[in-house]
C-alpha positions as CSV (number, residue, x, y, z in Angstrom):
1,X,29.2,-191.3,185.0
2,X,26.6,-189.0,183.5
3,X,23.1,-187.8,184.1
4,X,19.9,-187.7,182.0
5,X,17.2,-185.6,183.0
6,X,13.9,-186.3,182.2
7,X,11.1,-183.4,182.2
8,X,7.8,-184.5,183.0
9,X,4.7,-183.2,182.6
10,X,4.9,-180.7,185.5
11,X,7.8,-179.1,184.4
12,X,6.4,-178.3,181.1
13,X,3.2,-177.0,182.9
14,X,5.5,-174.9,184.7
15,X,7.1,-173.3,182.1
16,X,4.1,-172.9,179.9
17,X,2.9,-170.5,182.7
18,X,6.1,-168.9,183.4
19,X,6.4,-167.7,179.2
20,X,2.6,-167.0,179.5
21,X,4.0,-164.2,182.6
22,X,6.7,-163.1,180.7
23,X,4.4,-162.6,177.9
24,X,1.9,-160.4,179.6
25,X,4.1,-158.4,181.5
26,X,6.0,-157.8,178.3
27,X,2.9,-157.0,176.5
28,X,2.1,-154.5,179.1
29,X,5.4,-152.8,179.0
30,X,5.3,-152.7,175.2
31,X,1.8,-151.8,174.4
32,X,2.2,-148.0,175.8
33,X,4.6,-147.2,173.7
34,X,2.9,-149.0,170.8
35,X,-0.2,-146.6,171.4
36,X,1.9,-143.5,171.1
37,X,3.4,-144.1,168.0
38,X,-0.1,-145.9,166.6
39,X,-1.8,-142.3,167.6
40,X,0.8,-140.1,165.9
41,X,0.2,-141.5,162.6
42,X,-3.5,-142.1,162.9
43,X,-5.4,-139.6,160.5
44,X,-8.3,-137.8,162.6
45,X,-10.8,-139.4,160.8
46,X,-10.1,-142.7,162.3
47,X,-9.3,-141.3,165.9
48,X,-12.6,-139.5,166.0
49,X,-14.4,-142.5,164.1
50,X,-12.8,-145.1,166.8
51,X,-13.5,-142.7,170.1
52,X,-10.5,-141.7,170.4
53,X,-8.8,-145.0,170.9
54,X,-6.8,-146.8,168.0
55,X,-4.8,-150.3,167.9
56,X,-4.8,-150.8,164.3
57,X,-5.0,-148.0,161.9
58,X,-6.3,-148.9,158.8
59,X,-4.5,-145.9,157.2
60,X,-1.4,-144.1,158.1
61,X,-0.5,-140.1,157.4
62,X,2.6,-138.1,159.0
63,X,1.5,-134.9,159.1
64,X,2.3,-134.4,162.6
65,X,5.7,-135.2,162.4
66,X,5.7,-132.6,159.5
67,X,4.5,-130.2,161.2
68,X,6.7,-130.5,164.5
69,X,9.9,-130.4,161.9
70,X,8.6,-127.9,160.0
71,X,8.5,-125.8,163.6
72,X,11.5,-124.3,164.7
73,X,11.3,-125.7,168.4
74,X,11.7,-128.8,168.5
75,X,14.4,-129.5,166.3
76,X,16.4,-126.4,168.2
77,X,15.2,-128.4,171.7
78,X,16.4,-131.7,170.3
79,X,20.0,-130.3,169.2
80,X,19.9,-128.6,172.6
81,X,19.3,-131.8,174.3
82,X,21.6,-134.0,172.0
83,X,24.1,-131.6,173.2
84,X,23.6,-131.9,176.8
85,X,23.7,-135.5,177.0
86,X,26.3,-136.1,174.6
87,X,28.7,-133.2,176.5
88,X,27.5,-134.4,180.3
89,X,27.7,-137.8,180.0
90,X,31.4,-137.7,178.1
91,X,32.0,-135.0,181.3
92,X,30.2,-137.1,184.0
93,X,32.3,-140.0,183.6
94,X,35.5,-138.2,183.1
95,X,34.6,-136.5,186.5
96,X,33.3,-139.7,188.2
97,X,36.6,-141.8,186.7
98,X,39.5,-139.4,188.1
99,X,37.5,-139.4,191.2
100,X,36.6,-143.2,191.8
101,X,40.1,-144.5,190.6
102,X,41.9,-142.7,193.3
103,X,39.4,-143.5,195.8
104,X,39.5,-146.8,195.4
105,X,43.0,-146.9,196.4
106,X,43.2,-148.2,200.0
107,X,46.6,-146.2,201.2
108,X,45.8,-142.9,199.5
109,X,45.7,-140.7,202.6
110,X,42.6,-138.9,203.6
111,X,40.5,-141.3,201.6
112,X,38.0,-141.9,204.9
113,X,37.3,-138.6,205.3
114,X,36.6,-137.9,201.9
115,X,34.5,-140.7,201.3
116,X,32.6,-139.8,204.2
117,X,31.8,-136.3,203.1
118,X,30.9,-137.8,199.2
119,X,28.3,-140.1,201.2
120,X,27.1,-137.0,203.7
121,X,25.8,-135.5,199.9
122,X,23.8,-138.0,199.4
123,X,22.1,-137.5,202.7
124,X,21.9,-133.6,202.9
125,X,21.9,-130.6,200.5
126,X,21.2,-126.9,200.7
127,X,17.8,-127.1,198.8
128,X,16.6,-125.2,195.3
129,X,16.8,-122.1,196.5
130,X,20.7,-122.0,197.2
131,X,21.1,-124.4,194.1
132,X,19.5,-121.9,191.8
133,X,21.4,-118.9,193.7
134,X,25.1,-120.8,192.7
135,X,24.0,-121.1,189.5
136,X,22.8,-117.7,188.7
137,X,25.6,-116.2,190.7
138,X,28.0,-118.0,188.4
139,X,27.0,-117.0,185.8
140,X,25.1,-120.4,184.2
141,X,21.5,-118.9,183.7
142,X,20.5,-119.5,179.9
143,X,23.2,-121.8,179.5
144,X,23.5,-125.3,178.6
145,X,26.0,-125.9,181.1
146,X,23.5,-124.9,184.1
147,X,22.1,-128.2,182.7
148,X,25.1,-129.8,183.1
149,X,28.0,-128.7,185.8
150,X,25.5,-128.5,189.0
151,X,25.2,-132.5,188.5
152,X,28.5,-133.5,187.1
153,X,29.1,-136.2,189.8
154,X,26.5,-138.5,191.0
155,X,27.6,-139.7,194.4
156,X,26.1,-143.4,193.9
157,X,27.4,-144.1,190.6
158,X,30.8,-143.0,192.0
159,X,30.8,-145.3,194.4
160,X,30.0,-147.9,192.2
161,X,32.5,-147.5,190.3
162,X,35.0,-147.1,192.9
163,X,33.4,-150.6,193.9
164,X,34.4,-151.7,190.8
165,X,37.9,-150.3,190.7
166,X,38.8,-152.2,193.8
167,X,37.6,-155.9,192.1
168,X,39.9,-155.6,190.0
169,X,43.0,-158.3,190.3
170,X,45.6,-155.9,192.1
171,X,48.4,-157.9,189.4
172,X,47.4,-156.3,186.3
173,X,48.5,-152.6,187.7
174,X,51.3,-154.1,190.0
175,X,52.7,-155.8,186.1
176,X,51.7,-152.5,184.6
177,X,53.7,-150.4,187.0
178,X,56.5,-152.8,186.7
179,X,57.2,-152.3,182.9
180,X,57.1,-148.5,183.9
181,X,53.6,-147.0,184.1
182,X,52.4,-144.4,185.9
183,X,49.7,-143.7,187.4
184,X,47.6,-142.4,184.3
185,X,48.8,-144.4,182.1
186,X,48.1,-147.6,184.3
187,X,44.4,-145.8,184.5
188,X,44.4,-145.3,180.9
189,X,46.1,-148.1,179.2
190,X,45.0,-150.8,181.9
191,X,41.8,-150.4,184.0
192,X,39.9,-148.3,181.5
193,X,39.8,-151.4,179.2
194,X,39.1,-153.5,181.7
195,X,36.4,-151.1,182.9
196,X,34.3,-150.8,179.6
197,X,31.4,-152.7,181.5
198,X,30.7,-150.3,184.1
199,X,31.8,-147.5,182.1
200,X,28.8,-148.3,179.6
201,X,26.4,-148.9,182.2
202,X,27.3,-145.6,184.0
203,X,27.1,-143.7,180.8
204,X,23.6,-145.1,179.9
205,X,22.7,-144.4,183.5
206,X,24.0,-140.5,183.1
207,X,23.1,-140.2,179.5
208,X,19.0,-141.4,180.4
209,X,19.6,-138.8,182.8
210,X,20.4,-135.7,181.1
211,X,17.8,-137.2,177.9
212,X,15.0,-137.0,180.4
213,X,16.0,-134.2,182.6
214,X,13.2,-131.5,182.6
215,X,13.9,-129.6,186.2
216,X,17.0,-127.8,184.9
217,X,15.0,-126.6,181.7
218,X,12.1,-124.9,183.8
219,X,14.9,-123.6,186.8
220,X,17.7,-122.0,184.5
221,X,16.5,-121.2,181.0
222,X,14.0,-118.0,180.2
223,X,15.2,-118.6,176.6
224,X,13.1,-120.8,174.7
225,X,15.9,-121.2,172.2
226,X,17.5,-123.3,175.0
227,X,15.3,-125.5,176.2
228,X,15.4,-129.1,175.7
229,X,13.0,-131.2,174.2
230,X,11.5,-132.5,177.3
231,X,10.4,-128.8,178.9
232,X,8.9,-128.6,175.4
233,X,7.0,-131.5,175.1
234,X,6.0,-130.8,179.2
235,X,4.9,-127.1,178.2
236,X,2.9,-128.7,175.3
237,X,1.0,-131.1,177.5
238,X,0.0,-127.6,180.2
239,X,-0.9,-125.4,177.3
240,X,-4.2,-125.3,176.1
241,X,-2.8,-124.1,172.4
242,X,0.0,-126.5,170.8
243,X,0.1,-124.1,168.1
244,X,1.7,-121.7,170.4
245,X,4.0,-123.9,171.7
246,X,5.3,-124.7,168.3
247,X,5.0,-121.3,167.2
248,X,3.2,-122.4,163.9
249,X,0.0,-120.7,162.7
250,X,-3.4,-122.4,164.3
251,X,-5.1,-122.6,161.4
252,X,-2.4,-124.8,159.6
253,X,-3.0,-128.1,162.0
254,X,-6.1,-128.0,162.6
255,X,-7.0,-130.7,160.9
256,X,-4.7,-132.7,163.3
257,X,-5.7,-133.1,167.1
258,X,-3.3,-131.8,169.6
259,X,-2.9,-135.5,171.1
260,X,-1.8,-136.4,167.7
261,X,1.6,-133.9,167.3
262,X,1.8,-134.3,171.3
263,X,1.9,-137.6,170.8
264,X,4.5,-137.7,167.9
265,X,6.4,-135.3,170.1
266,X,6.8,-138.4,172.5
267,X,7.7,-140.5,169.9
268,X,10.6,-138.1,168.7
269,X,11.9,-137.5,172.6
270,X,12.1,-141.3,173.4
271,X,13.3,-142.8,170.0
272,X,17.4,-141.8,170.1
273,X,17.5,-143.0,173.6
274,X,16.4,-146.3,172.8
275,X,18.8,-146.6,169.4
276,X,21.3,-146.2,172.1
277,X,20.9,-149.2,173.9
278,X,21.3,-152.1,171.8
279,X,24.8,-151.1,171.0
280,X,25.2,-150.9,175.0
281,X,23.9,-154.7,175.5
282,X,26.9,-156.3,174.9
283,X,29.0,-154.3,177.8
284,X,25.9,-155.3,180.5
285,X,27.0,-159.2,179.1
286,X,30.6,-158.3,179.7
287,X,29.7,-157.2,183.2
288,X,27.6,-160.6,184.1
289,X,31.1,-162.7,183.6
290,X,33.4,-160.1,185.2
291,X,33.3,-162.6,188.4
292,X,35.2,-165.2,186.7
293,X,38.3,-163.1,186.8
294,X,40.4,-164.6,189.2
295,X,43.7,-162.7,190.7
């Protein structure tokens, strides 16, 4: 015996003002990001003509994308930061993986006590000033890995992971251990595959991290030769004088206005993170069904 539903009139009301929502808040979301990129490739003319505020240029120019590739700063901030995400996230979750698989291992001995201490980090820590003291007193300063090794583990996504570990049907590493696995090739042959959802999440998670991180930058680096992108673009916005910041002669952009190139700055800082995510989607997908696996 089957049913027909029927929507009436109600429900159609209903969902016209639920899309209308989604709409909105959508166009708010989007429409910030639209203006930056609408403002870096809006002559002056226009900008000055409009007040200052632009939705639809009538004529397009990239000069101050030019001009921030034809400076030697930010392409040497955006290789430095390319590098530090690509090297900390690939080292984050190597780090977090070894130490969530174990954990999540019910009999391994100690694992109280050390789970206990991972959660007391998340609750205290010694401060800047002993942070910055480990890190010069190793040796890090001017180094891209003071950007990277003084976070390599996030506590919370560890547990998460380890959360994730322990859903796992038990039978697919008993079978595994069976036909002769170890321990590291059950890991690596078994639940890594099977992990690929949380594992992409984890690494967006870490990788958004290090794109954005700023902190680091301004702490560890005197070198401007090794700062990322995002100390750049922050000591653009504080400095009266882009041109200085860029290290380009004044009197070659000064037919642009610094909100222009800082704008198209923004633009260059944000666009690789989001090329990321679309080939990411899928695993988030993955990760929505993983609770019809039944042991």
């Amino acid at each position: 015996m089957s049913f027909i539903l029927k929507r009436t009139k109600s429900d159609y009301v209903v969902d016209f003002f639920i899309y209308a929502a989604l709409t909105l808040f959508a166009l708010a979301t989007i429409f910030p990001l639209y203006y930056v990129v609408v403002m870096s490739i809006t002559p002056i003319a226009e900008v000055l003509r409009n007040g200052g505020f632009v939705i639809w240029p009538n004529e397009l120019t990239w000069d101050a994308y030019k001009y921030i590739f034809e400076s030697d700063r930010i392409p040497k901030a955006l290789w430095v930061t390319i590098r530090v995400t690509v090297i900390g996230t690939f080292l984050n979750l190597l780090v977090t993986m070894f130490l969530a698989y174990p954990l999540s291992k019910k009999f391994l001995p100690g694992r109280n006590v050390v789970l206990v201490g991972i959660v007391f980090t998340m609750l205290f820590s010694g401060g800047l000033i002993p942070l910055y003291l480990v890190v010069r007193a190793t040796g890090l300063l001017n180094s891209i890995w003071a950007l990277i090794i003084p976070g390599l583990v996030s506590a919370f996504n560890m547990l998460i992971m380890k959360t994730y570990f322990e859903n796992l049907p038990g039978e697919i590493e008993e079978a595994a251990k069976v036909d002769g696995c170890g321990d590291l090739a059950t890991m690596f042959r078994i639940v890594l595959p099977l992990s690929m959802p949380i594992i992409a999440t984890l690494g967006l998670f870490y990788g958004v991290g290090h794109w954005n991180a700023y902190f680091g930058g301004i702490m560890y680096m005197t070198d401007k030769d090794l700062m990322p992108i995002q100390v750049v673009l922050r000591n653009m916005i504080v400095t009266p004088s882009v041109s200085n910041e860029l290290n380009i002669n004044a009197m070659e952009i000064q037919q642009l206005p610094p909100e222009t190139i800082k704008m198209a700055t923004v633009v260059v800082a944000i666009i690789p993170i989001l090329l990321v995510y679309p080939f990411l989607q899928k695993y988030f997908v993955k990760g929505m069904l993983l609770g019809s696996i039944k042991g």
